[in-house]
C-alpha positions in Angstrom: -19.8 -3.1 -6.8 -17.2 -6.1 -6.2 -14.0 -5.7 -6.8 -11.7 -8.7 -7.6 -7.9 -8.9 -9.4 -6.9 -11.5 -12.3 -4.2 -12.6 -14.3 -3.3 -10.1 -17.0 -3.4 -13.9 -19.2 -7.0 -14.0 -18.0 -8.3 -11.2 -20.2 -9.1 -12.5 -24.3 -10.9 -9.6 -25.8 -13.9 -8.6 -24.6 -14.2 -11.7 -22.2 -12.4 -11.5 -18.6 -12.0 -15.1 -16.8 -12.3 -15.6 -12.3 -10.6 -18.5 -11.4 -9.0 -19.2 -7.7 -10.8 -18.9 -4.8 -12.9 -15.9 -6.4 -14.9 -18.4 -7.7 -16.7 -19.9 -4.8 -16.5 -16.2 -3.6 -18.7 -15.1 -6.4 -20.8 -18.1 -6.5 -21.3 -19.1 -2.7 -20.7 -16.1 -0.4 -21.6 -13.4 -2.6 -24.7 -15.7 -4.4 -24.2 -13.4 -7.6 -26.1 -14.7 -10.4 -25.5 -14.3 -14.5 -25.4 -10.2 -15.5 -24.4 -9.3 -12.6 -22.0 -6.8 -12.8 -18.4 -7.0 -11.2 -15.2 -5.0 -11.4 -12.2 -6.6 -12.6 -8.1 -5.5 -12.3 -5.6 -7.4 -13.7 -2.9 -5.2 -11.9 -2.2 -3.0 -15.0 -4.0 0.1 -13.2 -6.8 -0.6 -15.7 -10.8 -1.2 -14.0 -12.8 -3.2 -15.9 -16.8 -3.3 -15.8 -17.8 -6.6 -16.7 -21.2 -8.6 -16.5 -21.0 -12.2 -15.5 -21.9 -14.3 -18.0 -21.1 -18.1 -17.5 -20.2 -20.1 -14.6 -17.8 -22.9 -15.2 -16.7 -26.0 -12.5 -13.3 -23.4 -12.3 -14.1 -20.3 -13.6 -16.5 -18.0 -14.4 -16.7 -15.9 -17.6 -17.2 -12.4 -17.7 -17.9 -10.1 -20.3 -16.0 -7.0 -20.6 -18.4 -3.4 -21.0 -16.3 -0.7 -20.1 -12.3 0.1 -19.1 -11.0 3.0 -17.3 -8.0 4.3 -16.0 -7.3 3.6 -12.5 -8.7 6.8 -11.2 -8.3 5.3 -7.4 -4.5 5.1 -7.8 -2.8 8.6 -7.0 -0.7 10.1 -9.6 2.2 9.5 -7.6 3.8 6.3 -6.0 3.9 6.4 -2.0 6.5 3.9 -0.5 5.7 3.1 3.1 9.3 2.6 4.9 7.1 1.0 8.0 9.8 0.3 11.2 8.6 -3.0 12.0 6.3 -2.8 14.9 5.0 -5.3 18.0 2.2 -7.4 17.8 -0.5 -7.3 15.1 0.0 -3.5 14.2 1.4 -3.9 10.9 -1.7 -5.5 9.7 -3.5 -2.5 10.8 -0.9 -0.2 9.0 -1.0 -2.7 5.6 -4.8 -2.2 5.5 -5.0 1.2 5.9 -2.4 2.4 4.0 -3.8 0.4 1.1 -7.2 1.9 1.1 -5.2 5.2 1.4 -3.4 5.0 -1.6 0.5 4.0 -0.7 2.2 2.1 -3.7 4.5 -0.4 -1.1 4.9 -0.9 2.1 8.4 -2.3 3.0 8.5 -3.9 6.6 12.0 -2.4 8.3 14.5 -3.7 10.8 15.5 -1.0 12.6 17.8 0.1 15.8 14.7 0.3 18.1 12.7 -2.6 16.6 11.4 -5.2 19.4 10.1 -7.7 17.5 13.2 -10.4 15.6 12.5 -12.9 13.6 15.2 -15.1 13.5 12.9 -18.2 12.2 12.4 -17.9 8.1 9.3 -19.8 7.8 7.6 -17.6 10.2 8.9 -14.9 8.9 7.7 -15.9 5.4 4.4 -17.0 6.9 3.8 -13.1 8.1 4.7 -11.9 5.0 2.0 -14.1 3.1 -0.6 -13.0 6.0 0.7 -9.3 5.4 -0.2 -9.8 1.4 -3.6 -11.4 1.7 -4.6 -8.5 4.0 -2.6 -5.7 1.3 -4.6 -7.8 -1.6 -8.6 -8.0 0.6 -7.6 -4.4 0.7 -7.3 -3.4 -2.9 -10.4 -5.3 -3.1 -12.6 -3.6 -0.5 -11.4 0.0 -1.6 -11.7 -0.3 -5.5 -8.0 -0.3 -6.4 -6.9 -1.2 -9.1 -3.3 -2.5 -8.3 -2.4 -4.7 -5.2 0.2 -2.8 -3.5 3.5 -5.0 -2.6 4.6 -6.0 0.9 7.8 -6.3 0.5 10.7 -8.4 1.7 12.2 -7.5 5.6 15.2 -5.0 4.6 17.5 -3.0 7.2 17.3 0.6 7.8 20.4 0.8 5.8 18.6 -1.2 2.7 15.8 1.0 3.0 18.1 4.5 2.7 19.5 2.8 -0.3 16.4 1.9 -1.7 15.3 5.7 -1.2 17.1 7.3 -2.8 15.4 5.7 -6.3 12.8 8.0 -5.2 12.0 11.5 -5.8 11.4 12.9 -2.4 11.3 11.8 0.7 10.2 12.6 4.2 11.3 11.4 7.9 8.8 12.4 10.8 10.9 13.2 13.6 8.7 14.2 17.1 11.8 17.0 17.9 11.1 18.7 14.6 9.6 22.1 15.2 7.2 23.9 13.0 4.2 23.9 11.5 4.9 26.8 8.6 7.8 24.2 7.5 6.1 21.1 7.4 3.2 22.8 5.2 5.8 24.0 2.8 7.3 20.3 2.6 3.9 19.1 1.8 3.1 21.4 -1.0 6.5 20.1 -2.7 5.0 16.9 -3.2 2.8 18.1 -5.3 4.1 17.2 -8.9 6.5 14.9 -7.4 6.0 11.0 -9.3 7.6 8.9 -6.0 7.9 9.7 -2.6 9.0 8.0 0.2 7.9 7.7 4.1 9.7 6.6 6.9 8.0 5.7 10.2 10.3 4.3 12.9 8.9 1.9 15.5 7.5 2.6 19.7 10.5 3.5 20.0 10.9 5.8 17.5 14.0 6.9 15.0 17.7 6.9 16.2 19.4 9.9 16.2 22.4 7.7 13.7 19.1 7.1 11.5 17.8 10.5 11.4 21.4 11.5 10.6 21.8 8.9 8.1 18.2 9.8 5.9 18.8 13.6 6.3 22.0 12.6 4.8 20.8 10.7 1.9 18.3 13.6 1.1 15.1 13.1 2.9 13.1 15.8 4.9 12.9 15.7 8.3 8.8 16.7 9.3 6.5 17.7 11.7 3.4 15.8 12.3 2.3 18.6 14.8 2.8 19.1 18.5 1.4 15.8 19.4 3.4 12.8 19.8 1.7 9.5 17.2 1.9 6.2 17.6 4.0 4.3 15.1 0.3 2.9 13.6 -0.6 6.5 13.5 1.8 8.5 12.2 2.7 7.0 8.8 -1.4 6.9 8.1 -1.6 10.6 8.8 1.5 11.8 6.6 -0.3 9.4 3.7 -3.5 11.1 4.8 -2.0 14.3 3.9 -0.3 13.9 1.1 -3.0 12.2 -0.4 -4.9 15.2 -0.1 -2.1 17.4 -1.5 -1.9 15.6 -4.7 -4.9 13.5 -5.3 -7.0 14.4 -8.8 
């Protein structure tokens, strides 16, 4: 069933109203017709089942049959401390990490980044490319919030930011042990925010390791088998999604 996001000032009752772009969506590419049914999110973690019941020059009204909780959204927020990589990886790691469950992903500047953007507009214009794909995301995999891309922050900013967060974990390819990084994992498991950092090709600094470690997160295994940077953050998420997924 579709899935599509709306204003929280778009639900009246038992009536739910698509406007934007979703409307020629719904009426052009996706040729639904009245009673069709639809699923609606107005970012409050709430799914509604609605049937269409009017279409309007700018909207369409839809009738509101059932409400549940977001069963698609973990019971605990991911943040996705994503060292900024080259290229068109980070749309890759945005879409995935979406359908797997994160909460935010927050592009980082960090010691071994490549890429710089030292012109705002483009900088601003990835950012809006990095939402659409965070919010055709949500869409496609039935969520029922549109996880934030947030602003470019430094490896320091991000630290900071961490530490709002109930745990946290750093892979780190010169950590050793399997036993240990099971036993990390299985902390997670009543934890209600957790952080991930992922450093870029060319990996986490030793001064950034030290600084993390210092600020409390978990250095971690992801096996004896060096990732990519557009691997290993989708694997730990992987994982823990497992771990504490209901």
């Amino acid at each position: 069933m579709s899935n599509f996001f709306i204003d929280s000032g778009n639900i009246d009752g038992e009536n739910a109203y698509v406007t934007g772009s979703d409307v020629n969506h719904i009426k052009n590419v996706l040729r639904m017709k009245e009673s069709d049914e639809i699923k609606l999110s107005a970012g409050d973690g709430l799914l509604y089942t609605a049937t269409i019941s009017e279409f309007l020059p700018d909207r369409i009204v839809c009738r509101i049959i059932d409400c549940e909780g977001g069963k698609s959204e973990l019971p605990a927020k991911i943040v996705l401390f994503q060292g900024l990589p080259k290229k068109d990886k980070m749309e890759l790691i945005i879409q995935k990490a979406v359908e797997l469950g994160v909460s935010e992903i927050v592009p980082v500047m960090m010691k071994r980044t490549i890429v710089k953007f030292e012109d705002n507009k483009k900088e601003q214009k990835k950012l809006e490319r990095w939402r659409t794909i965070s919010l055709t995301a949500a869409k496609q995999s039935g969520r029922a919030v549109v996880p934030e891309v947030s602003d470019f922050i430094t490896f320091n900013e991000a630290v900071k930011r961490a530490e709002g967060l109930e745990y946290n974990l750093i892979p780190y390819e010169n950590e050793k042990g399997m036993d240990k990084a099971r036993e990390l994992i299985k902390e997670v498991k009543n934890k209600k925010s957790i952080g991930i950092f992922i450093g870029p090709e060319g990996g986490i600094s030793e001064d950034e390791l030290e600084l993390a470690i210092n600020a409390g997160a978990k250095p971690i295994s992801l096996g004896n088998r060096i990732l990519r940077t557009e691997t290993a953050g989708l694997a730990l998420v992987s994982v823990i999604a497992f771990e504490i997924d209901v």
